[in-house]
C-alpha positions in Angstrom: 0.0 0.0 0.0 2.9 2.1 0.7 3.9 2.1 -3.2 0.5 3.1 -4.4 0.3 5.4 -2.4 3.7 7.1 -3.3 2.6 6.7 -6.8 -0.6 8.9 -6.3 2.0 11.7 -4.6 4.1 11.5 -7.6 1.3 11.6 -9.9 -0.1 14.6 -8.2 3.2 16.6 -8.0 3.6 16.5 -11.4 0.4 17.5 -12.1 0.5 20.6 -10.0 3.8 21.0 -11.6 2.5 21.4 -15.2 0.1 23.5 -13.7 2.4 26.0 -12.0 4.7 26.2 -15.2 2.1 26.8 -17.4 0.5 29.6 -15.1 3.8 31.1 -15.0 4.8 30.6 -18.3 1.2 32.6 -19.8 2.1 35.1 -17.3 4.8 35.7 -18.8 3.5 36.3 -22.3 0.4 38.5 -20.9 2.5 40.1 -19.2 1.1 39.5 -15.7 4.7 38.4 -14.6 7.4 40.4 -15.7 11.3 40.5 -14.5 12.9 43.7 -14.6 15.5 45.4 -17.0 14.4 42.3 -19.3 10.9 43.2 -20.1 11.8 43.1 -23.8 12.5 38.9 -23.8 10.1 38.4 -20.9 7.1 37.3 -23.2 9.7 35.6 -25.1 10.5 33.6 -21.9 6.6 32.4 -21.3 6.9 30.9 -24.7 9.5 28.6 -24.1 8.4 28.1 -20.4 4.5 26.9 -22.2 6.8 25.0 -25.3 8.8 23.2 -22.5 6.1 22.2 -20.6 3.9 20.6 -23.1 6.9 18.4 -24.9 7.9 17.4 -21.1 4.2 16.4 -20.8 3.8 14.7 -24.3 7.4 12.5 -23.7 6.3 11.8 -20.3 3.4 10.3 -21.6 5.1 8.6 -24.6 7.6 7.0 -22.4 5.0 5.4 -20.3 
């Protein structure tokens, strides 16, 4: 039981990793989140933050 249930934590950190990056990473590219003196590549940033995310998530899945 111990397994499974270290599973299910693993499972949901992951989840509520992807769903931190992704907050993050649109907040970047609204603009929401910005860093200062960089503003220019800021939304730039977001994008790869939302691109990284989604492959990690697809191989993740494909390697299962």
């Amino acid at each position: 039981m111990a397994k499974s249930s270290t599973s299910l934590l693993g499972i949901i950190t992951w989840i509520v990793g992807i769903i931190v990056s992704l907050a993050v990473g649109f907040g970047m590219i609204s603009g929401t989140l910005t860093v200062p003196y960089i503003k220019a590549v800021v939304p730039i940033a977001g994008w790869v933050v939302v691109v990284g995310t989604i492959i990690g998530v697809i191989m993740a899945i494909a390697q299962r």
